[in-house]
N, C-alpha and C positions, 0 to 999 in steps of 0.2 A: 504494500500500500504506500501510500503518500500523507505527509502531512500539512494539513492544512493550514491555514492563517488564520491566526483571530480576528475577529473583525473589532473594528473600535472605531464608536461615535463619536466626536468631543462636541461640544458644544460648549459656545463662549457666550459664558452669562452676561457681557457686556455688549452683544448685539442687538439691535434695537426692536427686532423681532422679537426675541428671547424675552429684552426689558417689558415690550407690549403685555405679550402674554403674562406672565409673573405678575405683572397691575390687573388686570382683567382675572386670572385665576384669583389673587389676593380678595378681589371686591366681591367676587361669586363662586365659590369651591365648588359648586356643582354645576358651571354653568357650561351646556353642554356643546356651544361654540366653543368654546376654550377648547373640549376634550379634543371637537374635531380640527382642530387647527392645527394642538399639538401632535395628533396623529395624523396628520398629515403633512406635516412638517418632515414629521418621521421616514412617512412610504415615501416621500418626494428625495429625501437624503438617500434613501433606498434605491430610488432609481435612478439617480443621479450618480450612483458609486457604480451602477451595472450590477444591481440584484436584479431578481426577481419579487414580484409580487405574491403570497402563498394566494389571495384573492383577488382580484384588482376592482372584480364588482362593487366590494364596500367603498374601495377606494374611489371606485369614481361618483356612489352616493355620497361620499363626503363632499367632494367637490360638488355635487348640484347640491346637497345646502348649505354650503356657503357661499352659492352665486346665488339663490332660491334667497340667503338672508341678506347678502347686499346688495340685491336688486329690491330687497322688501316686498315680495314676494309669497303670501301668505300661505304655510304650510297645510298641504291637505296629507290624505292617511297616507301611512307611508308603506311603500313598497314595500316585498318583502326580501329584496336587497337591503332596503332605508334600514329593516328592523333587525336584518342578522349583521347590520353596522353598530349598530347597537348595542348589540348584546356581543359583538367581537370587541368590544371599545373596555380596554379595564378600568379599575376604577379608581378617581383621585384619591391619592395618602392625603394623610390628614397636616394638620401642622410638624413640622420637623423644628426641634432645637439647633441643628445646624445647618438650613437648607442652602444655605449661599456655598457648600461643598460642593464639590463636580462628583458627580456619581460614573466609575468604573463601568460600562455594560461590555460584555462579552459577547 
């Protein structure tokens, strides 16, 4: 066999994306623009490094509601692509005593 490479995220908590979102998660912990922004932020890093997507369907309901919310665009029932984005979406941690650390993902 072969061995692989890790893969490693970084993210720089001083980009102004990053800052956006961290203000918006702060003002609403569950608010579920926030989830989908950072999860796609995520698949978007994803495919921009040349993954694969395990879905790309959720991925691309994510992106109709977030043009669906900044065209204000009022939601009707949601597909059942919309709801297995939903229930694929984990769920926000709560406060952290040290959240301004960079967290290690493998």
């Amino acid at each position: 066999g072969y061995m692989a490479a890790k893969k490693h995220m970084e993210i720089n908590p001083d980009h102004n994306i990053v800052e956006a979102l961290r203000v918006k998660a702060d003002a609403d912990k569950n608010d579920k623009s926030v989830k989908d922004l950072v999860m796609l932020l995520f698949e978007t890093s994803l495919l921009s490094s040349g993954f694969s997507l395990e879905d790309p369907t959720i991925h691309a309901s994510r992106i109709y509601r977030m043009i669906k919310l900044g065209l204000g665009v009022e939601e009707d029932e949601e597909t059942p692509a919309e709801e297995a984005a939903a229930e694929d979406m984990p769920a926000l941690e709560g406060d952290e005593a040290d959240d301004s650390r960079m967290e290690e993902v493998d």
